[in-house]
N, C-alpha and C positions, 0 to 999 in steps of 0.2 A: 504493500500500500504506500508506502513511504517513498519507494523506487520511482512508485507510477505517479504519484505527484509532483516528485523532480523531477523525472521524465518531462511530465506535463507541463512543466514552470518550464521548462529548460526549451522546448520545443516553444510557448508562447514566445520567448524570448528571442528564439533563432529568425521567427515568423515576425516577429514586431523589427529588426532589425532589417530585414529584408524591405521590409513596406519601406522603411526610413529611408535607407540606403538607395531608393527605387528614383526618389526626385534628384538627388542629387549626381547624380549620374547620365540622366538623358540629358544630352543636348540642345541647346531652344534652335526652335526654327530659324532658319538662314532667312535674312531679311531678303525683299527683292522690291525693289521699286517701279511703278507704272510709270512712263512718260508718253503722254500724248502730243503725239509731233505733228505740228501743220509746219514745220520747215522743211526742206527737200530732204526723203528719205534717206536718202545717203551722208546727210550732215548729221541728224539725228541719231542712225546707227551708228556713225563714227563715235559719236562722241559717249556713247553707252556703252560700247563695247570699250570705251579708252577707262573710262573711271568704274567699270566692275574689273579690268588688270592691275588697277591702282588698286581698287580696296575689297575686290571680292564680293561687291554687293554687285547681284545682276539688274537689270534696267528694262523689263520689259515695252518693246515702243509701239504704238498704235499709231499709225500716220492716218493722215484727215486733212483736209485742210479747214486753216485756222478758225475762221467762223463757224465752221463744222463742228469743231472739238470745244470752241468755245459757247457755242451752243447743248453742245450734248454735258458739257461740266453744269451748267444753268436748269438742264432735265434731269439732272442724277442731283444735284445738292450732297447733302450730307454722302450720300447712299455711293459717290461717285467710288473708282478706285481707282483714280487715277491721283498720285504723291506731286508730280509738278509736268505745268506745261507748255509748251515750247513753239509759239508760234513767229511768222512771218512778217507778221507787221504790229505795232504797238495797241490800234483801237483795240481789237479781241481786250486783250486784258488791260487796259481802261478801264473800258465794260465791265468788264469781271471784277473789278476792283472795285468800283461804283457800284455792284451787287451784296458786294462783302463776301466775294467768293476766295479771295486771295489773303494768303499770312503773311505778316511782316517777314521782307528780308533782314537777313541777320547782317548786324552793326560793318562786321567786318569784312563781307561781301560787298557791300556799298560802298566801303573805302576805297576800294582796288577801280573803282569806275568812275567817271566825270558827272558831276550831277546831273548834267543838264541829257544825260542820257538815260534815269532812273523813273521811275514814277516820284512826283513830290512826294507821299506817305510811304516809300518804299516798298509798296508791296509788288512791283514786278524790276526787271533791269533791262536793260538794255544789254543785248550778247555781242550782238555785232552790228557794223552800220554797212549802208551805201548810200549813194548819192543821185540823185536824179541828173541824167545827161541825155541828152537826143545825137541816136544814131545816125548818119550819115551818108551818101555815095559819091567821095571826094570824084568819080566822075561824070556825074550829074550836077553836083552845086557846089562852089568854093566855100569853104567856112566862113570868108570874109562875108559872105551875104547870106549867111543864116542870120535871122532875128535875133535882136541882144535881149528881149525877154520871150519868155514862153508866153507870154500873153498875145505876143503876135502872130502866134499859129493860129487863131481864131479866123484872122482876117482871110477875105475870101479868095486870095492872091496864090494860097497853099492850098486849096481845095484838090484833091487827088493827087497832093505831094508827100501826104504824113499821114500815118499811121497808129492808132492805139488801141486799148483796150480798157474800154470803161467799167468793164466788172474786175476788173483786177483790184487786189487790197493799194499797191501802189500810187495807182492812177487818183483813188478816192484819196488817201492820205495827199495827193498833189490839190485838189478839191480842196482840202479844208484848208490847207494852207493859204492859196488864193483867196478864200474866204477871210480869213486871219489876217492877210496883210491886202487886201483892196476891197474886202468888204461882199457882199452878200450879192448887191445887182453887179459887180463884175462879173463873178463866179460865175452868174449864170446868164450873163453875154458870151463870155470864154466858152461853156459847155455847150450854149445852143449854137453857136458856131462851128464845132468842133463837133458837132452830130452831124452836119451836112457833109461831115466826110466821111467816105468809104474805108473800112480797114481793106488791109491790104496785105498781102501774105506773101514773101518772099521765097522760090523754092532754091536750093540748094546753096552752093558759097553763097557768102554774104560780103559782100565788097563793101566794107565801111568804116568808118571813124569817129570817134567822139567827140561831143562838141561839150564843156561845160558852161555855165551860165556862170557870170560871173558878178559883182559886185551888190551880192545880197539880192540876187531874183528868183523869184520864188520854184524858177528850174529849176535851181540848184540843191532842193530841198533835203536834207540829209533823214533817212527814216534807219529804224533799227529791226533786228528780229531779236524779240522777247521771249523772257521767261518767269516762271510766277509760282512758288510753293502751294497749292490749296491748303484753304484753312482744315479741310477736312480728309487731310494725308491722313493713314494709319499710322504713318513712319516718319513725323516730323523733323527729326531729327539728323535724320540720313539724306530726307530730300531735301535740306540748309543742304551738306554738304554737299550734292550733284552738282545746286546750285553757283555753288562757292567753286566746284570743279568747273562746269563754266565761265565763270569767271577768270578764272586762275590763268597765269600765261601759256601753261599748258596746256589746259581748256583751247583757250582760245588760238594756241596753235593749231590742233586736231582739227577744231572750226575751217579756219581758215586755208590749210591745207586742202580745204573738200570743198569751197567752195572762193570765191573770189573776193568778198567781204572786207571791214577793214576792220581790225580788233580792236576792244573800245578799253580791254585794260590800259589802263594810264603806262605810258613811256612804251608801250609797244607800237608798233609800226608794222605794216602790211608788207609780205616779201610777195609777192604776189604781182608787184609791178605797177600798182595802182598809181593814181597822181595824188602822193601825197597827202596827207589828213588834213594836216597842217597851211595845205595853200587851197583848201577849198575855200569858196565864198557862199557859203549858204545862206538863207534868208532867217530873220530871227524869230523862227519856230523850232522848237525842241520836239520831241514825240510827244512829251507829256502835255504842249499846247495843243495837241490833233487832236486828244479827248477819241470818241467811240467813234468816230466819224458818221453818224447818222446825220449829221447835215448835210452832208457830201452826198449821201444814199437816197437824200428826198432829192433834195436839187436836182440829182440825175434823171430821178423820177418824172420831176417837172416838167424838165426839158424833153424826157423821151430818149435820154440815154440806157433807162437798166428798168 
């Protein structure tokens, strides 16, 4: 009797240690981060596949584009599972900011960038920039008698000489600028002018040059592609750092390697051949002045562009 109850104590005790022993031994689940990319496929995966060899967190990427994904984070709320996301042009996440869909970027991600490429409240950044310029056929027109503002493509002199695309995010952020800096009835003289042209589609080489605008017009517009933490990451903490890897001069090597963009880490510079960051003359609009660009989106409306 005595045997089988230290028996019995003895075996509760080997079973109680086992139960114990049971948590501290599994390993927790490997974190994995969602990113929803409206930026070109191939920049996206670069850059997810560069920071899980950095830290072993993997980056699942859903491409979309940006109003797409920005839209679909606006239908899932809380519910989304998407940790951060990655779009094309700044309105998306504006908008999304102005929903209260986006978490503060962290202090020291923001330091490594120029304000005036950030959202004012921080809550998205600016990854990388380019610049608005009109392409060319140095043998068809000299650049001496291209127009010194973009405003003059309107005039009916260029009608079936130029080309655009007015559902692009681009062309709308060129919209609100114009709006910004000449005011609302310019915009949409400029627009309803620039609907009596035919787009026009160029097949094979492209014989052409660039022309930048210069002296603060609003051609010259500089936009960025963004990125933005959701406040309703599972994984807040990991998705600062992807972010912070974006940023990082690393980051935004990987970036710009894949595409031709101009890095907005402070003191780096595009090897990529670009003209310079430093000698552009852009107009005095930031991204975070473009706001959601729905002004841009009725205007075209109006006129019969989109």
């Amino acid at each position: 009797m005595m045997f089988r109850n230290t028996l019995r104590r003895g075996l509760t005790f080997t079973l109680l240690g086992l139960v114990l022993a049971t948590p501290l031994t599994q390993a927790a689940d490997p974190v994995s981060l969602t990113l929803y990319n409206g930026q070109h496929k191939e920049v996206g995966d670069a850059i997810a596949k560069a920071f899980e060899a950095k830290t072993g967190i993997h980056v699942n990427v859903r491409k979309g584009s940006s109003n797409q994904l920005a839209s679909q984070v606006t239908e899932e709320g809380d519910r989304s599972p998407a940790d951060v996301i990655y779009t094309e042009e700044s309105p998306p996440l504006n908008k999304l900011g102005e929903q209260g869909f986006l978490a503060k970027t962290d202090d020291a991600t923001l330091a490594v960038l120029p304000k005036d490429y950030v959202a004012g409240n921080g809550t998205w950044i600016g990854i990388t920039a380019r610049v608005r310029v009109v392409a060319y056929n140095p043998k068809l027109i000299e650049e001496k008698d291209l127009p010194t503002s973009v405003m003059e493509f309107s005039n009916p002199k260029w009608q079936g000489k130029v080309g655009f695309v007015p559902t692009s995010g681009a062309f709308q952020e060129q919209a609100v600028a114009i709006i910004k800096v000449h005011g609302m009835d310019a915009a949409e003289e400029w627009l309803t002018g620039l609907r009596a042209f035919a787009l026009q589609r160029e097949k094979g080489q492209l014989d052409s040059k660039l022309h930048y605008f210069t002296g603060g017009d609003v051609g010259g517009l500089i936009t960025v592609s963004s990125a933005a933490v959701l406040k309703s990451s599972k994984h807040p903490k990991e998705a600062q750092a992807f972010l912070a890897y974006m940023a990082s001069e690393e980051g935004q090597r990987v970036i710009t390697q894949t595409t031709a963009e101009y890095p907005l880490h402070k003191g780096m510079e595009s090897d990529r051949g670009l003209k310079p960051f430093s000698e552009l003359q852009a107009p005095n609009v930031t991204p975070a002045d473009l706001g959601n660009a729905e002004q841009a989106l009725d205007l075209e409306r109006d006129v019969g562009l989109n």
